[in-house]
C-alpha positions in Angstrom: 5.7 10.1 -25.4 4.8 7.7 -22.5 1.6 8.5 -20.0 1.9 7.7 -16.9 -1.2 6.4 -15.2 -1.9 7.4 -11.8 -5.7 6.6 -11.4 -6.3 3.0 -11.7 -10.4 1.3 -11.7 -10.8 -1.6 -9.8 -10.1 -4.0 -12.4 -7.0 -2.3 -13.4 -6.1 -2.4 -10.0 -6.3 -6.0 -9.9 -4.1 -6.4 -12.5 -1.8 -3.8 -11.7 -1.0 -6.1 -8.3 -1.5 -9.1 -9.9 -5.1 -10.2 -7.6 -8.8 -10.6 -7.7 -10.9 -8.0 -7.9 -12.8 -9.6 -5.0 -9.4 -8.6 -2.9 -9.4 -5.3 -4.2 -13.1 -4.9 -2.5 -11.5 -6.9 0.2 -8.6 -4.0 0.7 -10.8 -1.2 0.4 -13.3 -2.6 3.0 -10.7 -3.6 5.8 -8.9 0.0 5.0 -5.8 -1.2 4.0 -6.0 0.2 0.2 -8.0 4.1 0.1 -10.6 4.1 -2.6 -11.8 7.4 -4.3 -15.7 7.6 -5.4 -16.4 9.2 -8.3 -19.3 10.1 -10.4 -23.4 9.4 -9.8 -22.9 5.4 -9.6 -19.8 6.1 -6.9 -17.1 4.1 -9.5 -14.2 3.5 -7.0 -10.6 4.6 -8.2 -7.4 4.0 -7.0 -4.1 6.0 -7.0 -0.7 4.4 -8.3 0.8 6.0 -5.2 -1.6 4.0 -2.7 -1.5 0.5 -5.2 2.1 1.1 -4.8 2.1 0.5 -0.9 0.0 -2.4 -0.7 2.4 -5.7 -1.5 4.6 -3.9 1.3 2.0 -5.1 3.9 1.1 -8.1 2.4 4.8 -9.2 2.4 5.5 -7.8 6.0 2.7 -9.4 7.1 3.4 -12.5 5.4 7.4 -12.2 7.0 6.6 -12.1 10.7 3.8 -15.1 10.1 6.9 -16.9 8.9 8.9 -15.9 11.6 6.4 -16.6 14.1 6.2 -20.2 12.7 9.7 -20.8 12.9 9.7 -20.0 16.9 10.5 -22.9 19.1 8.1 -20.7 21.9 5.4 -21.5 19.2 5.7 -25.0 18.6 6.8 -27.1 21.0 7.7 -30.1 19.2 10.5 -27.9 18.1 10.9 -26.0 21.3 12.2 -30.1 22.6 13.6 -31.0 19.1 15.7 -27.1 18.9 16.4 -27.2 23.0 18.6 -30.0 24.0 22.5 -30.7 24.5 23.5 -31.7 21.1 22.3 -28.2 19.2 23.7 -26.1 22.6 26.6 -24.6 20.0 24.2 -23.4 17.6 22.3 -21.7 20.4 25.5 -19.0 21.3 25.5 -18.4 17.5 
């Protein structure tokens, strides 16, 4: 018979998404992850279901950085490297 956990501590957590502790704390505080308090001393607990979500907005944060990076508006070094005569093909692409 396998058991499926769905309430995960905060060092579980950490493991389950492969991070510190310390960005667990880190989620919890900026919002980004809900934590559920439990008991006298207030333990913090975390749902699979919630866990689940958080790479998602690591990695879509993480993609439009990248993107952003890559714009020649961003860096104009490339902006005169990406817009001249010889590349003007590749532009209608």
């Amino acid at each position: 018979m396998v058991i499926i956990k769905e309430w995960f501590t905060v060092e579980e957590a950490a493991e389950y998404l492969c991070v510190s502790k310390r960005t667990i704390y880190k989620l919890t505080k900026e919002g980004r992850l809900p934590a559920f308090r439990i008991g006298k001393e207030r333990h913090r607990r975390f749902q699979k279901e919630n866990l689940d979500k958080v790479p998602r907005m690591y990695e879509e944060t993480a993609n439009v950085a990248a993107l952003l990076k890559l714009l020649a508006s961003a860096d104009p070094v490339l902006a005169e490297a990406w817009n001249n005569e010889r590349d003007a093909a590749y532009d209608q692409i």
